[in-house]
N, C-alpha and C positions, 0 to 999 in steps of 0.2 A: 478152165475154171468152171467148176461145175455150181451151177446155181440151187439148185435143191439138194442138198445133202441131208443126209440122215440126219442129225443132228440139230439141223434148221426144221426139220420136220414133225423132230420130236416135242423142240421147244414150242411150235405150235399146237401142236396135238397135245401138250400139260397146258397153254395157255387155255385152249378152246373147252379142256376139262372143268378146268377152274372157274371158267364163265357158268358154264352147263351146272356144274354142281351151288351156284351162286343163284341162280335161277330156279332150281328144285327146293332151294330152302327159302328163296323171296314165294312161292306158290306157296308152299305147307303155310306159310307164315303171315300170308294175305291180310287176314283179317286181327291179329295184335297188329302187325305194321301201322293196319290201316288206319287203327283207334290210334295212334302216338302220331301220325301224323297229321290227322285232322286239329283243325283249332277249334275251340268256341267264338263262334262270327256273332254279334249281334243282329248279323244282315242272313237271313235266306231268303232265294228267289221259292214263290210258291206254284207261278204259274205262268209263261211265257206264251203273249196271241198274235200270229201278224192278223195287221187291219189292212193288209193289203199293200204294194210296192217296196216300200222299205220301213214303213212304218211298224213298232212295236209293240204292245202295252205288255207291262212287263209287272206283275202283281209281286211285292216284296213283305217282308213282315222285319219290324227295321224295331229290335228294344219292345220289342210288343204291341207296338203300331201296324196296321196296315199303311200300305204304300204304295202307290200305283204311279209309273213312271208311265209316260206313254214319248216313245222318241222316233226321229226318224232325220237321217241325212241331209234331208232340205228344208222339215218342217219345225226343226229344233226340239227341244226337251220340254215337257211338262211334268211335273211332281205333286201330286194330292196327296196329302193323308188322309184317307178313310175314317172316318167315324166305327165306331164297335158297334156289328148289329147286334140288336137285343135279342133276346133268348126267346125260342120261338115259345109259346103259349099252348099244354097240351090240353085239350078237349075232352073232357069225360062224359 
């Protein structure tokens, strides 16, 4: 009973094709994919700080708010909204 036969090999060697050729066209294709599969979040992260051990602060813009998480494994969660700073003042 032979375990690899032609046949079984070949059927592998179209599988392994068919991967490879599915993979050349996800690469050309990267960036329309990319746009269809992203959503509109109302939530992005802006900027991620450890303050040290496992603590996080974690700057978010939430609906047009600032937001500032600060969390950590023992110290629990805290959530600010930020105030909008004012527009800086130019000097002439």
């Amino acid at each position: 009973m032979d375990i690899v036969t032609l046949d079984r090999m070949l059927v592998i060697a179209g599988f392994l094709g068919v991967l490879f050729i599915l993979w050349a066209v996800a690469q050309k294709y990267r960036g329309p994919l990319s746009q269809k599969i992203k959503t509109d979040s109302p939530m992005t992260v802006q900027q991620v700080l450890s303050l040290g051990g496992d603590t996080l602060a974690i700057l978010m813009q939430v609906d047009g708010q600032r937001v500032l998480v600060v969390t950590g494994r023992k110290s629990g969660t805290s959530v600010v909204t930020l105030a909008e700073a004012a527009a800086p003042e130019v000097l002439a």
